[in-house]
Residue, then its C-alpha position, 0 to 999 in steps of 0.5 A: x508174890x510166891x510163898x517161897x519169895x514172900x519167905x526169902x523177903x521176910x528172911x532178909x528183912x529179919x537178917x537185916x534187923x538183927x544185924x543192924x540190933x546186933x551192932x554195937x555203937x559206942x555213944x560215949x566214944x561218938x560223943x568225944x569224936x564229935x568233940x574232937x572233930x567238931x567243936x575242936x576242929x583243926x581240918x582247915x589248919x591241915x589244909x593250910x600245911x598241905x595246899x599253902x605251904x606245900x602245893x602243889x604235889x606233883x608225883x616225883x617233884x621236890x615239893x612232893x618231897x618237902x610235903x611228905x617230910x612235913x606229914x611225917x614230922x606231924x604225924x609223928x609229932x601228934x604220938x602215931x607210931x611206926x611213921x615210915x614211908x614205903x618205896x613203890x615204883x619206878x616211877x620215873x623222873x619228876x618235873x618242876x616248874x620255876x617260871x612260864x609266862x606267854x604272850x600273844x601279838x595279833x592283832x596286838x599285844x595280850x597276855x596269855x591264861x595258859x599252864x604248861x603241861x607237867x613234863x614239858x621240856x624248858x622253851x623260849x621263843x617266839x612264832x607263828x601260830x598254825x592250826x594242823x587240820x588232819x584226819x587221815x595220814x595224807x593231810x597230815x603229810x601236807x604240813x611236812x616241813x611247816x611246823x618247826x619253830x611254830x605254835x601248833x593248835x591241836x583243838x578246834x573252837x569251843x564255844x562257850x555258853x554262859x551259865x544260868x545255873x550255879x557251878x557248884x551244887x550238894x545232894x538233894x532228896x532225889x539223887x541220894x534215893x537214885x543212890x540208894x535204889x542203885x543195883x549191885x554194880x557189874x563187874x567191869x571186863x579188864x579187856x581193851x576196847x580202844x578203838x585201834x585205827x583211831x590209836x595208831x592215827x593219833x600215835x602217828x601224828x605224835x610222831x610226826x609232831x615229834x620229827x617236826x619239831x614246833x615250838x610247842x603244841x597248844x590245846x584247850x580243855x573239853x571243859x572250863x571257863x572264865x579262866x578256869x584252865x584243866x591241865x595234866x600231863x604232856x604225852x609222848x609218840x610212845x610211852x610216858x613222858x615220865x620215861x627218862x629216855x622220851x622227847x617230850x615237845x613243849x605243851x601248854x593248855x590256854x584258857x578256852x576264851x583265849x584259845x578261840x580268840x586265837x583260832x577265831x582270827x586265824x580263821x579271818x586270816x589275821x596271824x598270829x605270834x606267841x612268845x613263850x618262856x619255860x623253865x622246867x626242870x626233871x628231878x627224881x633221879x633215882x625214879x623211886x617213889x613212896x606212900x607214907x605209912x602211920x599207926x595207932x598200935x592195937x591191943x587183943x587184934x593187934x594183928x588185924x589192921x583197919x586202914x584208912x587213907x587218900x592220895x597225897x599227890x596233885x597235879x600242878x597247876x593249882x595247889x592241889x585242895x580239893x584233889x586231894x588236900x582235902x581227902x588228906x586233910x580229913x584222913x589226917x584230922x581223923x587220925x588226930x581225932x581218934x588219938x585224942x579220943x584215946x587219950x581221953x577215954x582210955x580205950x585203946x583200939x582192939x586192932x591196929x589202926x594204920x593211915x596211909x597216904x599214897x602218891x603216883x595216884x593221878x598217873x594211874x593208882x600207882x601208890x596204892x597199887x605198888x602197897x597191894x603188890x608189896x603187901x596183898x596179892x602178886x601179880x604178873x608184871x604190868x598187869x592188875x589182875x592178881x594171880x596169888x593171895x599173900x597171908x597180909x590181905x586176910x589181916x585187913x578188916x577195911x580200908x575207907x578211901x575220900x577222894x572226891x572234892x571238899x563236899x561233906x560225906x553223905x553216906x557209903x559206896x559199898x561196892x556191891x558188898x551187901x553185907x556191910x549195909x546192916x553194919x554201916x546203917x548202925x554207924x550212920x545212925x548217930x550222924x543222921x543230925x549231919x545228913x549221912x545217912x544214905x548207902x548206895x550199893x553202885x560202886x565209884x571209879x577212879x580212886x585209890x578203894x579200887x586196889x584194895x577192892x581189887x585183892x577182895x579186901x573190903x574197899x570204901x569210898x565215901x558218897x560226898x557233896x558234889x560241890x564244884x568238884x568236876x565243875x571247877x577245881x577238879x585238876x585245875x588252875x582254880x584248886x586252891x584252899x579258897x574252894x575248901x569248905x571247912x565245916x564239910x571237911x570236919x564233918x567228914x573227918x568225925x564220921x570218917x573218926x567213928x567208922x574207923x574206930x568202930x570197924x577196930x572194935x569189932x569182934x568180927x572183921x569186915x563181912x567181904x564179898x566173894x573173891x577168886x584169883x584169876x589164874x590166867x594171864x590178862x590186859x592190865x586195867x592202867x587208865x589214869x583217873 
């Protein structure tokens, strides 16, 4: 090792150590969190509100509507102020479901495990079950006029492999060090790499679904067992079934095991019948949708905004607990939290401190997105690329983010923001009795952080116990209170309680990362999660 190097690695050293001395953790304040979060917890009492009463929350659904009048009466009831909603859109039209059920006869009578795909058109009927089998236009031209009136599978077989390992699993010493030791992320091109053949095939067969016209479309998901169904939303030929002007066809996704049974006596020649009976119906008239905004008002940096927050909405076949009652449950509980630790202390936080729950998460970040518009940055239309900083994104210290199942947090993704290590390490420290104690410098995808990191704020989310998040309840059927895990959510909700009140406190906002506009125009990044 050079000199040079060796003097570059003690600097860094010495400039950590002195940061992480410099930071000033207020024990007393930690002390009445843990109170107030841990011994006093009402995480599970949230939960029950959200996923219980008033699951699930579909983007643009009534019940969406009624859950976010419920959020703003308890927020405003608990003593935060400026309790609002914030428009964002158009959306377009919403969709509920008020009854489905589908049975199979073939060889004999069985009922079907499926869900309807939200968006899908009400049906009723009953039909023959075909398999359209096409890889290039010339097959898929043989079945013209075969499929009006039919049950289209879209799917091969799946097969299925019993389990030897437990779904569900946490952190071991292993992955947190693969966590830790994780560079500094690349940053992600905004080009589009879709391969173009393989798209104009599949738009092709979507439309030749849709000159058809088969009772509906059935397909089974990549993933999930015994039951367990992952469901989302219908697709059209062309646009987004939220579209008011688009035909959608009826889709519905089945339980694998039932989905095979089907394909399996197809294959022996044995037909088939479905019948099918949905009732859906497209609310949401004015397209419009909106996130719901709450704050604990600051004192000398009243200006300054620390933001915290998670996506209020779910998809519909479950009651939306782990993606993401519990992100909001904690989110929420923390706000509560920190109220009570006001009152109780006296102390008041130096900036503003504002929550924020955001909706249209699930369709593309589009809650989160339309309050960077409205507040942080302009952008050319249907693009994600901001051009031009608005004077609100240099009052934003930080925004925390939880958004991936009801696993307990284990430390920070700092999304290749160094600087804040040395500060997060500090704030770590006291709940190392709790096991949050790692920080990963790699970034995670797919959440609401990304539209702040995005304008160069400082955008967190938090490194949690897998669970069976992706293994079970992730948009799926199974994601109930019943997968909720109360201790880890009011573990979360106090650590979340402290890093909020701390970033408040600070003399100085959060350290960012460099960050220039883009000046030309460039491909939107609109991916769903």
């Amino acid at each position: 090792m050079t000199n040079r190097l060796l003097v570059l690695v003690f600097m860094l050293f010495t400039a950590f150590t002195l940061a992480t001395a410099q930071e000033e953790v207020n024990k007393d304040i930690n002390d009445l969190i843990r109170k107030h979060g841990l011994d006093q917890s009402q995480a599970m009492e949230i939960a029950g509100w959200i996923t219980d009463v008033y699951g699930p929350r579909l983007t643009g659904s009534p019940m969406l509507d009624k859950a976010t009048e419920w959020a703003q009466n308890t927020l405003t009831e608990w003593g935060m102020t400026n309790v609002h909603l914030e428009s964002w859109g158009p959306f377009g039209r919403g969709w509920e479901m008020t009854h489905f059920e589908m049975h199979a006869n073939g060889p004999g009578y069985w009922p079907v495990i499926a869900y309807p795909k939200a968006w899908s058109p009400s049906v009723k009927g009953t039909g023959e079950v075909i398999y359209l089998q096409a890889t290039n236009e010339e097959e898929l031209a043989t079945y013209k006029g075969k499929l009006k009136g039919k049950f289209v599978l879209f799917d091969t077989i799946r097969q299925v492999e019993e389990l030897f390992e437990p779904a569900a699993k946490r952190h071991d010493a292993e992955s947190l060090l693969e966590l830790a030791n994780a560079p500094e992320p690349t940053p992600r091109p905004r080009s589009n790499y879709r391969n173009l053949s393989g798209f104009t095939f599949n738009q092709k067969i979507w439309q030749f679904l849709s000159e058809e016209q088969p009772l509906a479309v059935l397909d089974r998901s990549y993933k999930g067992d015994l039951g367990t169904v992952f469901v989302s939303g219908a697709r059209t030929a062309e646009g987004r079934a939220q579209n008011t002007d688009r035909e959608v066809i009826p889709q519905f996704t089945l339980a694998v095991e039932h989905y095979n049974r089907i394909f399996r006596n197809l294959q022996r020649g044995i037909p088939v019948q479905l019948s099918v009976e949905l009732e859906a119906h497209y609310t949401n008239p004015d397209e419009m949708e909106h996130n719901i905004i709450a704050e604990i008002p600051g004192t000398d940096l009243k200006d300054e905004v620390v933001m915290f927050g998670a996506h209020f909405d779910s998809w519909h076949t479950g009651t939306g607990a782990t993606d993401n009652g519990a992100g909001s449950t904690v989110m929420m509980e923390a706000a509560r939290i920190l109220l009570e630790t006001i009152k109780e202390s006296g102390i008041q936080p130096r900036r503003t401190l504002r929550l924020a729950l955001w909706t249209g998460e699930e369709q593309g970040l589009f809650g989160s997105r339309g309050y960077s518009r409205e507040h942080f940055a302009e952008f050319p239309p249907d693009n994600n690329t901001p051009q031009s900083l608005k004077p609100e994104q240099g009052k934003i210290s930080a925004y925390y983010n939880l958004d991936n199942g009801t696993g307990k947090i284990r430390g920070v993704y700092m999304q290749g923001n160094a600087a804040v290590g040395p500060i997060f390490r500090a704030w770590l420290e006291p709940f190392k009795d709790l096991d949050a104690s790692t920080l990963s410098l790699s970034n995670t995808g797919g959440t609401d952080h990304l539209a702040f990191d995005a304008v160069g704020i400082p955008g967190f989310q938090f490194i949690q116990e897998p669970m069976a998040y992706f293994s079970r309840t992730h948009h799926s059927n199974m994601d109930n209170l019943d997968h909720l895990v109360e201790a880890d959510l009011a573990q979360a909700a106090t650590i979340i309680a402290s890093f909020v009140f701390h970033t408040a406190m600070r003399d100085e906002m959060m350290p960012r990362k460099p960050f220039e506009v883009e000046t030309t125009e460039k491909e939107s990044d609109s991916s769903e999660k």
